[in-house]
N, C-alpha and C positions, 0 to 999 in steps of 0.2 A: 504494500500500500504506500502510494505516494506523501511524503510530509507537506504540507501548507502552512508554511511561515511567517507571520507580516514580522518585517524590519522596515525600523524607518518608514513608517508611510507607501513602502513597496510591500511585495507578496513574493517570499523564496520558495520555487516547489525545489525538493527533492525528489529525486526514482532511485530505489537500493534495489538492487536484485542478485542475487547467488549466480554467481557465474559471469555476473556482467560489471564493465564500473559505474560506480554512480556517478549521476548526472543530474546537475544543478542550473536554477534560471530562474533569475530573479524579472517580476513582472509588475506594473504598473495596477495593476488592479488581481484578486482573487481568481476571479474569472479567466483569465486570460491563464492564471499559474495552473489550477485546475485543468481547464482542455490542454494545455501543452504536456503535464503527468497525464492524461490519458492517451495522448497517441504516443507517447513513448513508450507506457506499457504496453499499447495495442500491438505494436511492434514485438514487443519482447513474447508477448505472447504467442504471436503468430511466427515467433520459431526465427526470427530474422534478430539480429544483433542491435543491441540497443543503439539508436543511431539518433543523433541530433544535427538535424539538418543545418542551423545554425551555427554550429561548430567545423561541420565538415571543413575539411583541406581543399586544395584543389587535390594533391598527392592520395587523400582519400577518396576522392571523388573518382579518380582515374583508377585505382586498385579494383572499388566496387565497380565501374565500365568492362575492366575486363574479366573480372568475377562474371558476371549477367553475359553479358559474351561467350565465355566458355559454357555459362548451364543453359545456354540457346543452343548450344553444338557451333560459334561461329565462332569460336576460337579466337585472338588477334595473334597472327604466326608471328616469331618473331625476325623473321627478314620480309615483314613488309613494310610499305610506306605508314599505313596507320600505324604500327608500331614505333615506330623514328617518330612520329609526331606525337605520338602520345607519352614519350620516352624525352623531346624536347619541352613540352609543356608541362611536366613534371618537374624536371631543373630547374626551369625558367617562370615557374607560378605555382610550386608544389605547396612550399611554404604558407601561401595564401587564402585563407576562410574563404570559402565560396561566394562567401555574403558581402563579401567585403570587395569582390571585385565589381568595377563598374567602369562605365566609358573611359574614363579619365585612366585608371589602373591597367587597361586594355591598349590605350594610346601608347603610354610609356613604353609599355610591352614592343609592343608592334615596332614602333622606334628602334628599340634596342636589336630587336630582330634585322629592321634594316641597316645598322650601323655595324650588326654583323653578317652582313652581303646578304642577305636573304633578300630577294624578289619580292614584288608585291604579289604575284601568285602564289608564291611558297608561305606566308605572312596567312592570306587567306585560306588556303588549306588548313593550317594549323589552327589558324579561329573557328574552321569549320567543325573540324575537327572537336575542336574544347567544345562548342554547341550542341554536336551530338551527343558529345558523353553528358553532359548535363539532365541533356529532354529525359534521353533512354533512362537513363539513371535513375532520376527521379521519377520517371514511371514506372521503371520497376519495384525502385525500393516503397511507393506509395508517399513521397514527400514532397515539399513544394520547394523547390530552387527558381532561381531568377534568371530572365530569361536576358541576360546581360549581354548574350554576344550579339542578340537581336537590336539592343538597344544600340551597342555601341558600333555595330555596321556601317550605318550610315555617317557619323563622325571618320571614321579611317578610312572610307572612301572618299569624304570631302579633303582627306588630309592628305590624298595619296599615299596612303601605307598598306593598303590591302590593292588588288588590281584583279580582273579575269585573265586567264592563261589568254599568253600571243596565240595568235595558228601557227603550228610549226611549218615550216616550208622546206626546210632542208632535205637535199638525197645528195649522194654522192655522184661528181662526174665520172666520165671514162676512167680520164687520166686518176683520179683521185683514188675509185674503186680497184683499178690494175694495181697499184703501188701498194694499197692496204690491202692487196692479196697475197702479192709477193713477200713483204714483210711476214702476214700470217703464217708464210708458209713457212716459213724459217724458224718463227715461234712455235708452233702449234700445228701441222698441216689438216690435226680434223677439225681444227676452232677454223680455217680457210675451208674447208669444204665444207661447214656449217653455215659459215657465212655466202657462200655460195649459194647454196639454197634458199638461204635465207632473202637473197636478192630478188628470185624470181618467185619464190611461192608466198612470202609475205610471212612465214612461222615467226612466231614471237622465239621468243631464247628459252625458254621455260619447255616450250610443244618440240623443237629441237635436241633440245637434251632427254625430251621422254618415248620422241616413236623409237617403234623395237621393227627388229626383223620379221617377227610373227605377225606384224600388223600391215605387212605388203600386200599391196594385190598387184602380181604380174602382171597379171593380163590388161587392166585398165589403168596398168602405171601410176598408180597411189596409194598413199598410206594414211589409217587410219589416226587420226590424232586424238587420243585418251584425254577425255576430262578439260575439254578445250573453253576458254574462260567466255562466261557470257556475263553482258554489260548490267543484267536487272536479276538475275536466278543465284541464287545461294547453288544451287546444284547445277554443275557444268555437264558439255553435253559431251558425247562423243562424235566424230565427223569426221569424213572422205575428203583428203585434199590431193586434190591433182599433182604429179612433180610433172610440170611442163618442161620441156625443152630439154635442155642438159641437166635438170636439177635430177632429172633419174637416172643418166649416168652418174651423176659426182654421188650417189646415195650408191649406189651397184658395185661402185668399185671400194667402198667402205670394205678393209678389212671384218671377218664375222672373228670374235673373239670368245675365246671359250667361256662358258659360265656368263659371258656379257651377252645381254636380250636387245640393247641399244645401240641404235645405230651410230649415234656421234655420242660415247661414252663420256660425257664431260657434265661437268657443276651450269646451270645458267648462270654463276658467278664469275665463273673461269673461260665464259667466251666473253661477257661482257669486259673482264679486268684486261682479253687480250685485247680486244680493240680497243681498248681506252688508252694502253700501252702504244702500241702501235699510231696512231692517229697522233701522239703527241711527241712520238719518236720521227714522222714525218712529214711533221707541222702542218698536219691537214686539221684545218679550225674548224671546229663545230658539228662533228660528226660523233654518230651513237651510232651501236650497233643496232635500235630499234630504228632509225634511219633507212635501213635495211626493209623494211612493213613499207614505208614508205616509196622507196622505192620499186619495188615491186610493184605495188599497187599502180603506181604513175606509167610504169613502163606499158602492163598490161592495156591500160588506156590507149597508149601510145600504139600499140598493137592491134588497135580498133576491137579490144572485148568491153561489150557494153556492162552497167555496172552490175546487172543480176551474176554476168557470168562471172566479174572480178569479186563480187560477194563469195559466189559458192568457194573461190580462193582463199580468199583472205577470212571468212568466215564474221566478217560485220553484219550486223541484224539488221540496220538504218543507216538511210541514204546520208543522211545527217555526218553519224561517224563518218561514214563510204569518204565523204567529202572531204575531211581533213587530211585522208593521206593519200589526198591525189594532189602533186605539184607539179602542172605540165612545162617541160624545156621549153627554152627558146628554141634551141634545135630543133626540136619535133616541130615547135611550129612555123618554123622556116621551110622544111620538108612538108608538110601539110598543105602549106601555100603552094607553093611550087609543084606539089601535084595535083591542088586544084586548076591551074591553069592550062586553058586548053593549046593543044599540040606541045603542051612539055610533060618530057618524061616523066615520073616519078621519083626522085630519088632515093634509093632503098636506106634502111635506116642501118645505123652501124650497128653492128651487132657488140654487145658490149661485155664488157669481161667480169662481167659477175659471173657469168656460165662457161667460160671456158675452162679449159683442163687446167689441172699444174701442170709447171715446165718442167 
């Protein structure tokens, strides 16, 4: 049973309960002490940890997010993006009462974020980030938190601290994609014949490092891609992706390794860390191995598949996505031109060395 104490012209409830700490709150009126000892019993009764919302941390706030996370089955892995943000917002506002943050405590933040190179896209992820754990949180645990990143949105947009992601435009040229193969091949030759494929079929790094040999199909030259990420489904799908062109010889001639079921036995950590090597060791700026999606995507374009058929490739749901990682050449459209004009030839387009052999 709750104590109800007046001091001084206030009202102190206490909640004692075996097993839990006690927890104190001093209140303006009886009333107010009273309902506040009742839902924190109500709590404690219903088998959930004595919790005062008022109190909370941000650092507890984010322990209970991924608590609730894990008894959903949605885990937060920890080599993903939500994890690093929710692993930065911890460092940087763990400290912090829930209660206690607001627009102004949000700004600071956001600041410091940009004084340490972070983007206003990256700035905003993180805010978004802090937002959901909030809502989710407090709807599960049954409590009331403040809906502060809502509030303070619209100040860090006015301030410039937060921003939407640019479009990314970036693919590799000829010359650029030739050199960061030959390099590969000297580091890594299956991280270069990954990345080969990766050029024309558009596989993320993740679907690369997972198809197996048992998921070919000879006859229609494609491999099954296990558990293939979708944009809105907790449960991923499985799905047929074509190796056009040379992407099924550079997969054919993939030594088969004993006990290994993969075709490009490698970490998706370990192709991404060799391009990122490579591209810096060659002074090619701005390039990603998910640049690779991109490119693909754009060439197929270029190859006149309309976008149902570059979908069934690249496996995007909406024309929307479809759209970002198409960035058409000047080239192509110089050749484009040129063959629409009547009585001139066509000029055939270069074939380009994402799909050629190693030397």
């Amino acid at each position: 049973m709750a104590s109800i104490i007046p001091i001084g012209g206030k009202w102190r409830a206490q909640v004692r309960r075996r097993g839990h700490r006690a927890m104190t709150r001093t209140f303006d009126t009886r009333r107010e002490a009273e309902a506040w000892a009742r839902r924190v019993e109500s709590g404690i009764e219903q088998g959930a940890a004595a919790l005062d919302a008022d109190e909370m941390t941000v650092a507890d706030l984010l322990r209970r997010y991924r608590d609730m996370r894990a008894d959903l089955g949605r885990a937060v892995a920890s080599a993903s993006n939500t994890h690093y943000m929710l692993q930065h917002l911890e460092e940087d506002l763990g400290v912090k009462r829930v209660r206690d943050l607001d627009p102004q405590s949000l700004a600071r933040w956001a600041r410091m974020r940009q004084e340490q190179g972070a983007g206003g896209y990256t700035i905003n992820m993180e805010l978004s980030a802090l937002g959901t754990a909030i809502r989710h949180t407090a709807a599960y645990l049954r409590i009331t938190l403040p809906d502060v990143v809502g509030l303070a949105r619209p100040i860090l947009h006015y301030g410039q601290l937060i921003s939407g992601g640019e479009r990314r435009t970036r693919r590799p040229t000829e010359d650029e994609l030739a050199r960061l193969l030959v390099d590969l091949d000297a580091r890594q030759p299956v991280v270069a014949d990954a990345v080969r494929v990766a050029a024309v079929t558009g596989l993320r790094r993740g679907e690369l490092a997972r198809i197996a040999w048992e998921d070919l199909d000879e006859l229609r030259r494609a491999v099954l891609v296990r558990q293939r990420k979708h944009p809105r489904r907790i449960e991923a799908r499985d799905e047929w992706v074509p190796l056009l062109g040379d992407a099924w010889e550079v997969v054919q001639r993939q030594p088969r390794r004993p006990r290994e079921p993969r075709i490009f036995p490698v970490a998706p950590e370990t192709l991404t860390d060799n391009v990122t090597a490579a591209t810096r060791a060659l002074g090619i700026p701005d390039l990603r191995l998910h640049d690779m999606r991109r490119e693909a995507t754009s060439r197929l374009r270029e190859l006149g598949f309309d976008a149902d058929a570059r979908k069934a490739v690249t496996g995007h749901r909406s024309d929307e996505v479809h759209s970002r990682y198409v960035a058409v050449s000047l080239e192509s459209l110089h050749e484009q031109y040129a063959a629409a004009q009547p009585g001139t030839e066509p000029r055939p387009a270069r074939r380009r060395a994402a799909r050629g052999r190693r030397a």
